[in-house]
C-alpha positions in Angstrom: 0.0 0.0 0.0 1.4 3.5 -0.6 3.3 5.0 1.9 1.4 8.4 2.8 3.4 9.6 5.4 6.8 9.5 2.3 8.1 12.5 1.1 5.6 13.9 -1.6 6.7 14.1 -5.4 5.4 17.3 -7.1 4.6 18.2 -10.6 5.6 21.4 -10.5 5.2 21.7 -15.0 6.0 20.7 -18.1 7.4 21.9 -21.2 8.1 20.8 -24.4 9.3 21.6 -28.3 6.1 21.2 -30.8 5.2 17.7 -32.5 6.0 17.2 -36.0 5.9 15.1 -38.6 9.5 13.4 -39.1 11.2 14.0 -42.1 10.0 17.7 -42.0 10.6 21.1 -40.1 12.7 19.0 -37.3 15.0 16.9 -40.1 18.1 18.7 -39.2 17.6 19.4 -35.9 19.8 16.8 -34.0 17.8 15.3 -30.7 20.7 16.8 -28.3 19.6 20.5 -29.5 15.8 19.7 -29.2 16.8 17.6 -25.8 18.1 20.9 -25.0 15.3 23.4 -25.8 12.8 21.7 -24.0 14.7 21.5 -20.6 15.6 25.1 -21.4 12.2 25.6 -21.5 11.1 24.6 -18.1 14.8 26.2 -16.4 12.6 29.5 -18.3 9.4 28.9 -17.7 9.8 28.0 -13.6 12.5 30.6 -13.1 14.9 27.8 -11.4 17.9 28.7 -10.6 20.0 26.1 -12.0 22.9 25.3 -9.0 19.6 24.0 -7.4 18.7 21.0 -9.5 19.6 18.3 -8.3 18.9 15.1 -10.9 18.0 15.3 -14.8 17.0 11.8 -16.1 16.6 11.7 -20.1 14.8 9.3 -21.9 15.9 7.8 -26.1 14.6 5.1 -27.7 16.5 5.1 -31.1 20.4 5.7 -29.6 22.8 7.6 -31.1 26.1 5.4 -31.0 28.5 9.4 -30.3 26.6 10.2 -27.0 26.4 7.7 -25.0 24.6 9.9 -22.3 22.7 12.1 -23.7 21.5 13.6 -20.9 24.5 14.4 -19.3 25.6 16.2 -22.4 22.4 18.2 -22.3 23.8 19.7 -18.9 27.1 20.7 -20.6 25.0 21.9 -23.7 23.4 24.3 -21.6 26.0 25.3 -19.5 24.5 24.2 -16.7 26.3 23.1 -13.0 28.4 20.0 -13.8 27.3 19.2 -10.3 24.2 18.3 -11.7 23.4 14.0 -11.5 22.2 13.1 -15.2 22.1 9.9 -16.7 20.0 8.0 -19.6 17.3 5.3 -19.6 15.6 3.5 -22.2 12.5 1.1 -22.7 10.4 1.9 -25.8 6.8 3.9 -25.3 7.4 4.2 -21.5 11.0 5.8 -21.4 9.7 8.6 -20.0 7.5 7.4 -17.1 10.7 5.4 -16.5 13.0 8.8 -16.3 10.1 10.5 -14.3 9.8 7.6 -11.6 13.8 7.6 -11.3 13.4 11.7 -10.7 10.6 10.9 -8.1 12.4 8.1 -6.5 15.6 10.2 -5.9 13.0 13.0 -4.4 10.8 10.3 -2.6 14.2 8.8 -0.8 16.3 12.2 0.0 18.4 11.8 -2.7 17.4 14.8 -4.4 14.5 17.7 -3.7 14.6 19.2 -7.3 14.5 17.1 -10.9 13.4 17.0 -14.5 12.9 14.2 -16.3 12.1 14.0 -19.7 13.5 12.7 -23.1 13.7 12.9 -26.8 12.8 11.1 -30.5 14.1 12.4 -33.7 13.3 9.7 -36.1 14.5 11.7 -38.7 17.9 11.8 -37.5 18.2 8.1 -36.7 22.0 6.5 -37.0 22.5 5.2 -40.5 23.3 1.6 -40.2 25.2 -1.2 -42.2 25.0 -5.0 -42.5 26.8 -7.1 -39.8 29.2 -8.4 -42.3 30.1 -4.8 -43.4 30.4 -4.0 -40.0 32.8 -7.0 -38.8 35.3 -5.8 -42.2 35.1 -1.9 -40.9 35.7 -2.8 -37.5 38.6 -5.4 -38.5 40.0 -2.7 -40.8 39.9 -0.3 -38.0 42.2 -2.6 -35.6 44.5 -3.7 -38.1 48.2 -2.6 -36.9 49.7 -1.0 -40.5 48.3 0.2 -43.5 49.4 -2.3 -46.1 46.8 -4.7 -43.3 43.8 -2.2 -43.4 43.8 -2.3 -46.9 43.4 -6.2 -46.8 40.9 -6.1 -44.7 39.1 -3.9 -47.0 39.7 -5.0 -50.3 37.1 -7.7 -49.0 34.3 -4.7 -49.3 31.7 -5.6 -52.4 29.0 -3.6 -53.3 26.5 -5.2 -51.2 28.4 -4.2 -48.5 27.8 -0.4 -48.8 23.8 -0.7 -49.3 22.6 1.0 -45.4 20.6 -1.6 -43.2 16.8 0.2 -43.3 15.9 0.7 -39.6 13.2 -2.1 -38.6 10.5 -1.6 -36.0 10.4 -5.9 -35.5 10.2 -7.0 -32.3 13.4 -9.4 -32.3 11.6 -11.5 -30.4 8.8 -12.0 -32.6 9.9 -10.7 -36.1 6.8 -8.5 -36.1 6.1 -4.8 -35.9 4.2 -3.5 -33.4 1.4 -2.7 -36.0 1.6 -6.4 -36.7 1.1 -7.0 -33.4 -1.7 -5.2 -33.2 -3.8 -6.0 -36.1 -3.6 -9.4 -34.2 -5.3 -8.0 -31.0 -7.5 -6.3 -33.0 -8.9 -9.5 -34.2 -9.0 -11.4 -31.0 -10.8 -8.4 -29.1 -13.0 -8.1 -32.2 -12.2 -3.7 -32.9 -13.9 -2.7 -36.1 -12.0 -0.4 -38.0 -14.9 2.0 -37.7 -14.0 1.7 -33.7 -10.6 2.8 -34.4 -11.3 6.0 -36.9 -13.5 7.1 -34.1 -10.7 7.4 -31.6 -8.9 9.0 -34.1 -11.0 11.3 -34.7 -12.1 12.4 -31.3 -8.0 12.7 -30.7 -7.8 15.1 -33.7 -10.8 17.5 -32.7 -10.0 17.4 -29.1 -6.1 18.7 -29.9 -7.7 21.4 -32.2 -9.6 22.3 -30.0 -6.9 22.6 -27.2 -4.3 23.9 -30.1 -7.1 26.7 -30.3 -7.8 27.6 -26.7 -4.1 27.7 -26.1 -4.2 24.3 -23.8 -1.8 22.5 -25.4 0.5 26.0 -27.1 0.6 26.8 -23.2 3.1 23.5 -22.8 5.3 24.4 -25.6 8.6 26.1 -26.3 8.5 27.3 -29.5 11.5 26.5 -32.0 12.5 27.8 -34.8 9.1 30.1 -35.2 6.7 26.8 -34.5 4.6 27.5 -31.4 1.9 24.5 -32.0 2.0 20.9 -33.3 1.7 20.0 -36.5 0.3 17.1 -36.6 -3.4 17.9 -35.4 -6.1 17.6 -37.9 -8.7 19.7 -37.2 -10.7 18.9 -40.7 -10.7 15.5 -40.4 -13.5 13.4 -40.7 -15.0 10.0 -40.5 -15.1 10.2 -44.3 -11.4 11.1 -44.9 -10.0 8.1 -42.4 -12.7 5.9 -43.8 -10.5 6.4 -47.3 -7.3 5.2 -46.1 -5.8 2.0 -47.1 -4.9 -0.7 -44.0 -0.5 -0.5 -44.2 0.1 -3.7 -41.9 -2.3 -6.0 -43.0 -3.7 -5.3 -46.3 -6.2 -7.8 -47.0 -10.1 -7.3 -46.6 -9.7 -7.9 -42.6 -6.8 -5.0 -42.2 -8.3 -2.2 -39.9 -4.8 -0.3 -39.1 -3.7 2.6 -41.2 -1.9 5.8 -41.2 -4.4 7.6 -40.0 -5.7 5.7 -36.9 -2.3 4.9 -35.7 0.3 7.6 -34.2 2.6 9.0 -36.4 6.6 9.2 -36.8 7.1 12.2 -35.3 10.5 14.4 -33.9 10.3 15.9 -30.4 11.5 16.5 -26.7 9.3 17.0 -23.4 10.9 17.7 -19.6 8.7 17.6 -16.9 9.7 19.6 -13.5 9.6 17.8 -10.4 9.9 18.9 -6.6 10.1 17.4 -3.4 6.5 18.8 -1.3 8.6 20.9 0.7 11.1 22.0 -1.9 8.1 23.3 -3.6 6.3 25.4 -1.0 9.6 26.7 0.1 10.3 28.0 -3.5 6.6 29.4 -3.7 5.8 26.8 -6.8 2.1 25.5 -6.6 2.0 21.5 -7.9 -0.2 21.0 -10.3 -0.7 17.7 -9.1 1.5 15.0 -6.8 2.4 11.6 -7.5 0.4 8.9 -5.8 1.4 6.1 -7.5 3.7 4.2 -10.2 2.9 0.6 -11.8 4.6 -1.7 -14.7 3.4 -4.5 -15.9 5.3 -6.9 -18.6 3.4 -10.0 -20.0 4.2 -12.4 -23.3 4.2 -10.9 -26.7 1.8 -14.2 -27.6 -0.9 -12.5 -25.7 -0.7 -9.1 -27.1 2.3 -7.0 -27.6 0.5 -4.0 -26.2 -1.7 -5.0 -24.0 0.3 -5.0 -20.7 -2.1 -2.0 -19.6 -4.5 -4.5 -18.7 -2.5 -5.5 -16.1 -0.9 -2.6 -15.3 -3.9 -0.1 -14.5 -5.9 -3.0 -12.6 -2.7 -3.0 -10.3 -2.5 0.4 -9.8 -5.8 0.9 -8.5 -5.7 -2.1 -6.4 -2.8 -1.2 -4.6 -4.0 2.5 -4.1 -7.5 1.5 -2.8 -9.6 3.4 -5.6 -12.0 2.1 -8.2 -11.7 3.4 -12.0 -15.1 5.4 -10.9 -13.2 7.4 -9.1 -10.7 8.9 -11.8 -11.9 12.3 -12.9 -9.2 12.3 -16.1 -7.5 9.2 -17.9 -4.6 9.5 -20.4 -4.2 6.3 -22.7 -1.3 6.4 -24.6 -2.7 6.5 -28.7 0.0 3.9 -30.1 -2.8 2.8 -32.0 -6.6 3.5 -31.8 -7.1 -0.3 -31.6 -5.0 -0.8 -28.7 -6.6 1.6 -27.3 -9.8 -0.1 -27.9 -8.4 -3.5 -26.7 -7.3 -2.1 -23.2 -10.5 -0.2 -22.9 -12.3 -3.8 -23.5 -9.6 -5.8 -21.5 -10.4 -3.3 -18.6 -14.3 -3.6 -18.6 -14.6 -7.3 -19.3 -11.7 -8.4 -17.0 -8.6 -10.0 -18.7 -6.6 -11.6 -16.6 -7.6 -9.8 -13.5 -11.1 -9.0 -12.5 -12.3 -6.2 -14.2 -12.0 -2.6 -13.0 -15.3 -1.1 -15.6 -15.8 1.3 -18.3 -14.0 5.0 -18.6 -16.3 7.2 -19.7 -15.0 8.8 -22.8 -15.8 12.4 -21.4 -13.0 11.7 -19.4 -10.6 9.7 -21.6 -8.0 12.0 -23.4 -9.7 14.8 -23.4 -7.1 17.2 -25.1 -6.5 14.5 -28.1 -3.4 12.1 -27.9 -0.6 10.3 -30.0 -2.6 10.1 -32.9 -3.0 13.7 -33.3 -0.2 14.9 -31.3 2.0 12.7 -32.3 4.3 10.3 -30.6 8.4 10.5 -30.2 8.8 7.7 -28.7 10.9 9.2 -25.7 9.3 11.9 -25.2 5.6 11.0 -25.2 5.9 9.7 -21.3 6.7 13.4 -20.0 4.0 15.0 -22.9 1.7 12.8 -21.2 1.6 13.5 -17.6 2.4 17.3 -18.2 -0.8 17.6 -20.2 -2.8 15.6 -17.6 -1.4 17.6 -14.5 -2.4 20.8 -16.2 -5.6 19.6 -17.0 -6.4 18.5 -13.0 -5.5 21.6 -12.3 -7.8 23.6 -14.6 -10.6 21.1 -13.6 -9.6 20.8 -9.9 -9.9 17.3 -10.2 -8.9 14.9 -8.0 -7.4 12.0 -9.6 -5.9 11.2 -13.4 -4.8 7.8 -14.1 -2.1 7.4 -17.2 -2.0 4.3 -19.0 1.1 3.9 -21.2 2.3 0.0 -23.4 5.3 -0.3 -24.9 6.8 -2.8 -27.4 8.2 -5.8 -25.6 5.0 -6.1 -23.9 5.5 -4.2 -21.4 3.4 -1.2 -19.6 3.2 1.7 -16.8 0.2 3.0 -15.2 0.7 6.2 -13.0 -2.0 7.4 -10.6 -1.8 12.1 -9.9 -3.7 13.4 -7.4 -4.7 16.9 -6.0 -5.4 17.4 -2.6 
């Protein structure tokens, strides 16, 4: 059972660069300098004084093989206090609930009183790979002891060899893609395709809606003369999604495509967290406190991405509350049928007993993935930011987040307000 008498975890804020499309505005933009801008962002926004964080925990999915730790170089890149801890974590969709439970751990335990956590995707910038057997001659070429060697080593090089390795999104465990995976679910949890274009488009006209009202420009840093995402959709319709063609199973029963699943996108979030104390000390109201962290991992055979239904169920067992009494949920919009299939896994019970329906008044109600978009590290700290400001416009009490991740794994996180 949570502790309630442990040190309390603030969300003091978030900030972020804008969502966009990969390949476009962001394609030069390296992940250290948008890594950069969106903990700049939140230093800015919150007035900190820098010699007074303590911990800054980055999230990256795709690695770049030059920075081993990137977020340690995002304290150099920003001159801030080399006295400031910083090092990198990693798993897929839920890297950054993973560096915001590391931040809050530190803060929960005494190890630190002031944190961000955060992290970053720039698909478009990915590391350029080649084969293995390219690979083994470079690297062999690279250790040979003289010259008249090296050139050996290379003369083995054929034109095969220089051909780049495309960047797969398999699960090496399965040889699927996630998409795969979840056409599969899809099937076994019966979603209709019409099921999924509806959560699309409620995610589009719910982030045009907040893009409009200046909900969602409120959390971001603007970068090079982009102050929204550009992603959203506000024009969509039933119609236009109902025209796309399935992309990962293309026969009659396919129901995925591009535009009911979230799209490559390029991006960095930090999210500003404070011990209780620190915060009322430094005159910073939370927008909402940390109550609870969960992770769940099942096998891939029964459904790559649908560890929430495990996860969430947890949560609220261990913190003593029903779903009835979450006034905001956040699911994570890898796909609008995984979305469905949790929603279903959660009201019919799926291996725990079931937990009900969310209403869907209170399920993402500023859009999601789909429409935001998704960079894979930095969707975990987009996430909670948005929900945290949203309690706090509403006042409301609780908001549940519900994130899977490839390798069939999950984390559920539980806000509150006083």
């Amino acid at each position: 059972m949570f502790d309630k008498n442990a040190t309390r975890v603030a969300i003091v804020g978030g900030m972020r660069t804008p969502f966009v499309k990969a390949g476009t505005t962001f394609k030069d933009i390296p992940p250290l300098q948008l890594s950069s801008h969106a903990v700049k962002g939140v230093v800015d926004k919150f007035n900190l004084d820098p010699a007074q964080i303590d911990l800054l925990v980055w999230g990256r999915v795709l690695h770049d093989p030059f920075i081993s730790n990137l977020a340690r170089e995002i304290v150099f890149d920003l001159k801030l206090p080399a006295s400031i801890r910083a090092h990198l974590v990693s798993n897929n969709c839920i890297t950054g609930i993973h560096a915001i439970t590391d931040v809050a751990d530190a803060i929960g335990q005494g190890r630190a009183e002031i944190g961000i956590a955060g992290g970053v995707e720039s698909m478009s910038t990915v590391p350029v790979m080649f084969g293995r057997e390219a690979s083994a001659i470079f690297l062999e070429a690279g250790m040979a002891r003289s010259l008249s060697d090296r050139l050996k080593v290379l003369a083995r090089l054929r034109p095969r060899h220089f051909f780049p390795v495309p960047l797969s999104f398999q699960e090496p465990s399965t040889g699927l893609t996630m998409g795969q995976h979840a056409e599969i679910s899809n099937k076994e949890w019966h979603i209709s395709r019409q099921e999924q274009d509806e959560i699309a488009l409620r995610s589009h006209l719910r982030a045009a809606a907040a893009t409009a009202d200046g909900r969602l420009p409120a959390e971001i840093h603007p970068l090079v003369g982009i102050a929204r995402d550009t992603i959203v959709r506000g024009d969509t319709s039933m119609e236009k999604l109902a025209s796309l063609a399935p992309v990962f199973d293309r026969s009659a029963a396919g129901t995925i495509t591009a535009g009911n699943a979230s799209p490559l996108t390029d991006g960095a979030s930090a999210v500003l967290l404070m011990s209780e104390q620190r915060a009322s000390r430094d005159g910073h109201a939370p927008l909402a406190f940390i109550r609870a962290i969960e992770y769940a991992a099942i096998d891939p055979a029964d459904g790559l991405l649908m560890a929430p239904g495990l996860a969430v169920p947890r949560l609220l067992k261990r913190t003593g509350l029903s779903l009835a009494d979450i006034d905001l949920v956040e699911v994570h919009e890898a796909f609008g049928g995984q979305v469905a299939c949790n929603l279903a896994a959660w009201e019919k019970g799926w291996k725990d007993e079931a937990i009900g329906q969310v209403d869907p008044e209170r399920l993402n109600v500023l859009g999601s993935s789909i429409s935001v978009g998704h960079p894979f590290g930095a969707t975990g700290g987009r996430i909670v930011t948005t929900l945290a400001n949203e309690m706090a416009r509403r006042n409301a009490r609780y908001g549940l987040v519900s994130i899977c991740a490839a390798g069939a794994m999950a984390a559920a996180m539980l806000l509150e307000r006083p």
